[in-house]
C-alpha positions as CSV (number, residue, x, y, z in Angstrom):
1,X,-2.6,-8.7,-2.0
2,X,-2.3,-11.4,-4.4
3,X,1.4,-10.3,-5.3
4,X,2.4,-10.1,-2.0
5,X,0.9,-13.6,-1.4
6,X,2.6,-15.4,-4.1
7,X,6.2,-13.7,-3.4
8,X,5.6,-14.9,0.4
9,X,5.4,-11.8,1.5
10,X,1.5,-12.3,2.7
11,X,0.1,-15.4,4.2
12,X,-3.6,-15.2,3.7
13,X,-6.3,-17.3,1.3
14,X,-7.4,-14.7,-0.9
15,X,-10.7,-15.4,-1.0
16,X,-11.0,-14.8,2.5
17,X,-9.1,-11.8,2.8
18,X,-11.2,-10.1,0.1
19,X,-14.3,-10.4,2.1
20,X,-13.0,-9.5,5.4
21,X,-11.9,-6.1,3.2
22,X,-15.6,-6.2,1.9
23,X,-17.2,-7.0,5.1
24,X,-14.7,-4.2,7.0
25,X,-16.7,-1.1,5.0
26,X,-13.2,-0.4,3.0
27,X,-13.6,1.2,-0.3
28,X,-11.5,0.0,-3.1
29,X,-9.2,2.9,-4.5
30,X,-8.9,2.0,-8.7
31,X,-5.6,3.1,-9.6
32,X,-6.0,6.5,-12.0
33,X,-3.6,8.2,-14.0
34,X,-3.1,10.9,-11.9
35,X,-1.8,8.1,-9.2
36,X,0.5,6.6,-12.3
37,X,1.6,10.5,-12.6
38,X,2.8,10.6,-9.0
39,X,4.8,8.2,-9.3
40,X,7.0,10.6,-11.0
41,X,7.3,13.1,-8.4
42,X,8.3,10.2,-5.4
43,X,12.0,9.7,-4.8
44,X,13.2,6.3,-5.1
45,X,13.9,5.6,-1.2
46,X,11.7,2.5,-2.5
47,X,11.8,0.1,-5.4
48,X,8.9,-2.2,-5.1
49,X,6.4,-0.9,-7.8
50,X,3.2,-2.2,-5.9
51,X,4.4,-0.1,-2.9
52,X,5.3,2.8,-4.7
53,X,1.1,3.0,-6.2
54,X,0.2,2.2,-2.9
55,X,2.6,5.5,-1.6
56,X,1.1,7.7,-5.1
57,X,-2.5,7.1,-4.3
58,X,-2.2,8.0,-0.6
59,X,0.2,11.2,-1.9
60,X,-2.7,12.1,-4.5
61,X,-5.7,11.3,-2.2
62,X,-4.3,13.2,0.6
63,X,-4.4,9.5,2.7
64,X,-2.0,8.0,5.1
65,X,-0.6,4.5,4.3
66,X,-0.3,2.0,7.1
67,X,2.6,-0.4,6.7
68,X,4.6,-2.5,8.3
69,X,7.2,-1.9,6.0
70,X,10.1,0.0,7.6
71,X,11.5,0.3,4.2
72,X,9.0,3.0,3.6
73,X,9.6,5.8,6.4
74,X,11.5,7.8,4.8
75,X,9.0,8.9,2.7
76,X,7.8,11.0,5.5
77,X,4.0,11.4,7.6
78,X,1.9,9.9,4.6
79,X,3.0,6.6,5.2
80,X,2.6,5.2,8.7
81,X,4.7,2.2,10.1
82,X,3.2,0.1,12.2
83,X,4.5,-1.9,15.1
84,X,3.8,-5.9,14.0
85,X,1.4,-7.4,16.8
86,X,2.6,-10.0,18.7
């Protein structure tokens, strides 16, 4: 998140967003080496690295990936784009 806030692509304070996350009951998801392994087997549709973790872990932990990134579809049902709220 801290990336993503200092290339602009994120307005939040970080601070704050971390305990929202905390206070939301998410569970943090380190990054292992069978996540660095995937990475390997996905097709470069996308180039951002921290998306393409983000798409391994989800790949690896049998989770879906909610973005609003359209970017990302066409890496199929494990990553879900989201319709920005107005």
């Amino acid at each position: 998140m801290v990336i993503k806030i200092q290339v602009k692509k994120l307005s939040a304070d970080p601070g704050e967003l971390a305990a929202k996350i905390t206070d939301s009951g998410f569970q943090e998801l380190p990054v292992s080496v069978a996540h660095t392994l995937a990475l390997d087997r996905l097709p470069l549709h996308h180039r951002d690295p921290f998306d393409r973790i983000l798409l391994a872990q989800a790949h690896v932990e049998h989770l879906r990936l909610l973005t609003y990134d359209m970017g990302l579809k066409p890496y199929g049902p494990v990553c879900q784009v989201i319709a920005e709220a107005n």
